[in-house]
C-alpha positions as CSV (number, residue, x, y, z in Angstrom):
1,X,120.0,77.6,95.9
2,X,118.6,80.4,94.0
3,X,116.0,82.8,95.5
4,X,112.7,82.3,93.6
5,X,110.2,84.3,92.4
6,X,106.8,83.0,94.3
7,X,103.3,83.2,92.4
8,X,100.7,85.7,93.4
9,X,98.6,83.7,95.8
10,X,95.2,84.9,93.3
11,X,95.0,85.2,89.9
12,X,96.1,88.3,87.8
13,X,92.1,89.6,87.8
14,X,91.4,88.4,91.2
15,X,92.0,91.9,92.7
16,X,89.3,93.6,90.1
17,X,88.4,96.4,89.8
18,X,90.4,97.7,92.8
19,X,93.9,96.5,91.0
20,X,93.7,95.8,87.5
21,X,95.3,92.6,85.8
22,X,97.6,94.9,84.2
23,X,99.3,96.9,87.3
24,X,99.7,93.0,88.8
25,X,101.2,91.6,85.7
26,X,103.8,94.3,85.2
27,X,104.4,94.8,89.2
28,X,104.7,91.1,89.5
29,X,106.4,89.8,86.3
30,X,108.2,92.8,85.9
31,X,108.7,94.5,88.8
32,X,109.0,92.0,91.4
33,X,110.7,89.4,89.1
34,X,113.8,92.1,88.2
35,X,114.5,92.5,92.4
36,X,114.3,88.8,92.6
37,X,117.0,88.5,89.4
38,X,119.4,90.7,90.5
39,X,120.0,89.2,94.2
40,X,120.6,86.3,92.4
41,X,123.5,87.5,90.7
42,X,124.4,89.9,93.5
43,X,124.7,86.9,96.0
44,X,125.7,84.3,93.2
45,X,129.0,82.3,94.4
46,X,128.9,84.2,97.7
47,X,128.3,82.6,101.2
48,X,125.0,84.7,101.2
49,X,123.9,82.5,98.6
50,X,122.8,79.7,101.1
51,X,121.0,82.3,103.9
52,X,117.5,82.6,103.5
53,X,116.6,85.1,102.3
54,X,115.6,87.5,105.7
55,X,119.3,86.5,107.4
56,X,120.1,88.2,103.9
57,X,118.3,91.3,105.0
58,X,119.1,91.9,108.4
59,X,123.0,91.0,107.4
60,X,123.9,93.2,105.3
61,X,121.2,96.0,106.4
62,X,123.8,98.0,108.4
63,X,126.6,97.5,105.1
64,X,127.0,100.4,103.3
65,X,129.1,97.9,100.9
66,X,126.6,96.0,100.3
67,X,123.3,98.4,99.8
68,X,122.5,97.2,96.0
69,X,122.4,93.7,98.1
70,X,119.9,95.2,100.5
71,X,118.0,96.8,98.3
72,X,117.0,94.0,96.1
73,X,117.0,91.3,99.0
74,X,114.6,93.3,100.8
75,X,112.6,94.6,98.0
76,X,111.9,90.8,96.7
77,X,110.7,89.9,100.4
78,X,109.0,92.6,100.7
79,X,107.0,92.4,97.6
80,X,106.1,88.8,98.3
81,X,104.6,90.1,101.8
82,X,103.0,92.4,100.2
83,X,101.0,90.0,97.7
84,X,99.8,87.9,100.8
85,X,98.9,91.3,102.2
86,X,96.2,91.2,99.7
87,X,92.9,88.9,99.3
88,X,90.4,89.2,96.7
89,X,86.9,90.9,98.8
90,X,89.2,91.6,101.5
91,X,88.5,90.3,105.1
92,X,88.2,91.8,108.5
93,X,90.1,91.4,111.5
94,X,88.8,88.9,114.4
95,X,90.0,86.8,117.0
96,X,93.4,87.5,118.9
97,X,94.0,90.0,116.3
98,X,91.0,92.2,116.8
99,X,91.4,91.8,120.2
100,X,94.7,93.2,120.4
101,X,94.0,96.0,117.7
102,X,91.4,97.4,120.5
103,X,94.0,97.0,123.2
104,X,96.9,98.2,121.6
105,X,94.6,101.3,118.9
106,X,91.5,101.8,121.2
107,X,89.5,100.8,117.7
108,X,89.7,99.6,114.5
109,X,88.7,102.4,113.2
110,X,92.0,104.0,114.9
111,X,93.9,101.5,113.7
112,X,92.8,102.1,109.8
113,X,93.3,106.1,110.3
114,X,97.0,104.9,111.5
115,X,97.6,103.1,108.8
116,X,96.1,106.0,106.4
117,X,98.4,108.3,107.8
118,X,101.6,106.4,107.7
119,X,100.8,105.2,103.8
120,X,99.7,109.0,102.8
121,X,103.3,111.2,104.5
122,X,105.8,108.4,103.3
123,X,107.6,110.9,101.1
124,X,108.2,109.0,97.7
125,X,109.0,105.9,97.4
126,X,107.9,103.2,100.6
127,X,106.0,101.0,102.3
128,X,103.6,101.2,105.2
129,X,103.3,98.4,107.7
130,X,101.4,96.9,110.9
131,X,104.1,95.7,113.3
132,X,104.5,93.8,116.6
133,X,107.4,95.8,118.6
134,X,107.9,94.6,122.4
135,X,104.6,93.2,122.2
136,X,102.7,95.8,120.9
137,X,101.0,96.6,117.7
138,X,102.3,99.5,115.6
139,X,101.6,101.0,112.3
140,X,105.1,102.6,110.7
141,X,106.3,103.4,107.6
142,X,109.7,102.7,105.5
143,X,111.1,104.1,103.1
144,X,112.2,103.0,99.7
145,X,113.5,99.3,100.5
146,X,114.0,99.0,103.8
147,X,111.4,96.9,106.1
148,X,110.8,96.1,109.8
149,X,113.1,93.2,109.6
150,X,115.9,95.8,110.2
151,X,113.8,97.3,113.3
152,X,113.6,94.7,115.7
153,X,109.6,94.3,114.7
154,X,108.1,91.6,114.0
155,X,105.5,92.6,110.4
156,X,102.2,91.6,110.3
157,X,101.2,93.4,107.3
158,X,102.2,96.0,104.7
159,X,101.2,98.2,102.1
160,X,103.2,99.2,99.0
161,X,103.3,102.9,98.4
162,X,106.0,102.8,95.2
163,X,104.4,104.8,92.3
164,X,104.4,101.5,90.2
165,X,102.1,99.9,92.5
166,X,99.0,102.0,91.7
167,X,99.9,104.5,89.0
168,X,98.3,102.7,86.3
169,X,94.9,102.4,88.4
170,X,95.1,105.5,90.4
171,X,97.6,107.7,88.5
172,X,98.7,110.4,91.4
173,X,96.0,109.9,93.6
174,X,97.7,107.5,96.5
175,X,94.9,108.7,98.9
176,X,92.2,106.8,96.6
177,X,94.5,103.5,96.8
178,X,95.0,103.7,100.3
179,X,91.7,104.3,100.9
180,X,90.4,101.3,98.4
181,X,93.1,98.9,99.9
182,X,92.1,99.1,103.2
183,X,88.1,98.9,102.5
184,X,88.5,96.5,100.1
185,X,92.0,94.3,99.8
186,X,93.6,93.6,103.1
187,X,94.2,90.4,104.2
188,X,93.6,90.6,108.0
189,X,93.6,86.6,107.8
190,X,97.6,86.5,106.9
191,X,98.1,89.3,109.8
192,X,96.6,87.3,112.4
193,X,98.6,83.9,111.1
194,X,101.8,86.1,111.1
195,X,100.7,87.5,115.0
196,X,100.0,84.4,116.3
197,X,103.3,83.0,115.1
198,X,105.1,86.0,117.0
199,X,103.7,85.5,120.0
């Protein structure tokens, strides 16, 4: 069965005025939708076209065959991660989760400056991510597709640093979205479901 293209979990305005309707309607229907499309006809009539979607990933990751496969596989899932990422208002972290972050960071506030850092010196195109790796919490970056999946980590949450995720709001300046994501959009809700699954 084909891999489908999953609805933003808010509506197109919900993430006002931090991302506009317009940079979610074109990353989204345009963006998202066209990485979605073409691993459907790069897996069509293949035996990947029953795997879900991560065996996908971490099957072909190592392929240098099969790299337009990886690219779009990973760039769907990661885009749909991405999305729950994301709450309108944002939320902060409590619980288990803030508990680790203080074991594993020494703060929050350490925590958000690791983050900063790995979303602000990913050279081009990437994505930066909180990750559970042997049982501790890491921020890391990727670059252009590729995702902790293909790392042995489990992710918790990510950030999109491709050009197209914030030009249209923030033209060049990726410090101002990384700054207004993390005060504003992160859904430390979805990081603590996807932690407390992991463990």
């Amino acid at each position: 069965m084909a891999y489908q293209l999953p609805a933003l979990p808010y509506d197109y305005s919900a993430l006002e005025p931090y991302i506009s309707k317009t940079t979610l309607e074109f990353h989204h229907d345009k963006h998202h939708a066209a990485y979605v499309t073409k691993f459907n006809n790069a897996v069509a009539a293949t035996e990947l076209a029953s795997q879900p979607i991560e065996q996908v990933i971490k099957t072909v990751a190592k392929d240098p065959t099969k790299t337009g496969i990886f690219n779009n596989a990973a760039q769907a899932w990661n885009h749909t991660f991405y999305w729950n990422s994301m709450t309108p208002g944002g939320s902060q972290p409590s619980g288990k989760l803030a508990e680790k972050i203080e074991t594993d960071f020494g703060s929050f506030d350490q925590c958000v400056e690791a983050f900063k850092t790995a979303a602000a010196t990913q050279f081009g195109s990437g994505w930066a991510w909180l990750v559970l790796e042997d049982g501790q919490l890491k921020v890391t970056k990727t670059a252009n597709a590729d995702n902790p999946l293909t790392h042995n980590q489990v992710p918790l949450l990510t950030m999109d640093v491709w050009e197209h995720a914030y030009y249209l709001d923030y033209q060049n300046r990726r410090p101002d979205y990384i700054q207004t994501f993390l005060q504003h959009l992160v859904n430390w809700d979805f990081a603590a479901e996807n932690l407390a699954a992991a463990q």
